[in-house]
C-alpha positions, 0 to 999 in steps of 0.5 A, a space after each residue: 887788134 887781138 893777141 893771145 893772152 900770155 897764160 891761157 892763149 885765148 884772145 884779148 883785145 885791149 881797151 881803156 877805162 875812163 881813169 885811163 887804165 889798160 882793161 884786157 876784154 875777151 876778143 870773142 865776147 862782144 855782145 854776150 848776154 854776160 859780159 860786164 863791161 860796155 865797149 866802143 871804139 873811140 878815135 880808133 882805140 877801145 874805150 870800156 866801163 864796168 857795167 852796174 846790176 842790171 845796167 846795159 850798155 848804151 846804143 853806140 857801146 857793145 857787152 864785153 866780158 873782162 878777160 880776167 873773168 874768164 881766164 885760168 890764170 888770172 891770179 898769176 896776172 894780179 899785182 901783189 901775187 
């Protein structure tokens, strides 16, 4: 389920990567010809991976974009500020 991003308000969903850390993906980014991440749905929670050059997702994964790619206020968000 979506919420909005607590900086920018733009809606996030939140998957996991395979080292198991919280990955935030723009919830309107699915399947865009941009997005570089490749996202499904894996016993009910959102699995993602970063997508190499010129990689594309495998048939049962969709494109989506990592929300701190797109957000404003990103930086605000880094460890380490």
């Amino acid at each position: 389920m979506a919420k909005p991003c607590s900086s920018c308000r733009k809606l996030v969903d939140w998957a996991v990567t395979p080292a198991g850390k919280p990955m935030p993906v723009d919830a309107d980014s699915m399947d865009q010809p941009s997005g570089n991440l490749a996202v499904k749905c894996v016993g009910g929670r959102l699995r993602c991976r970063v997508l190499k050059a010129g990689e594309s997702p495998d048939p049962d994964e969709h494109r989506g974009m990592a929300h701190w790619a797109t957000c404003e206020h990103a930086d605000s968000h880094r460890k380490g500020r």
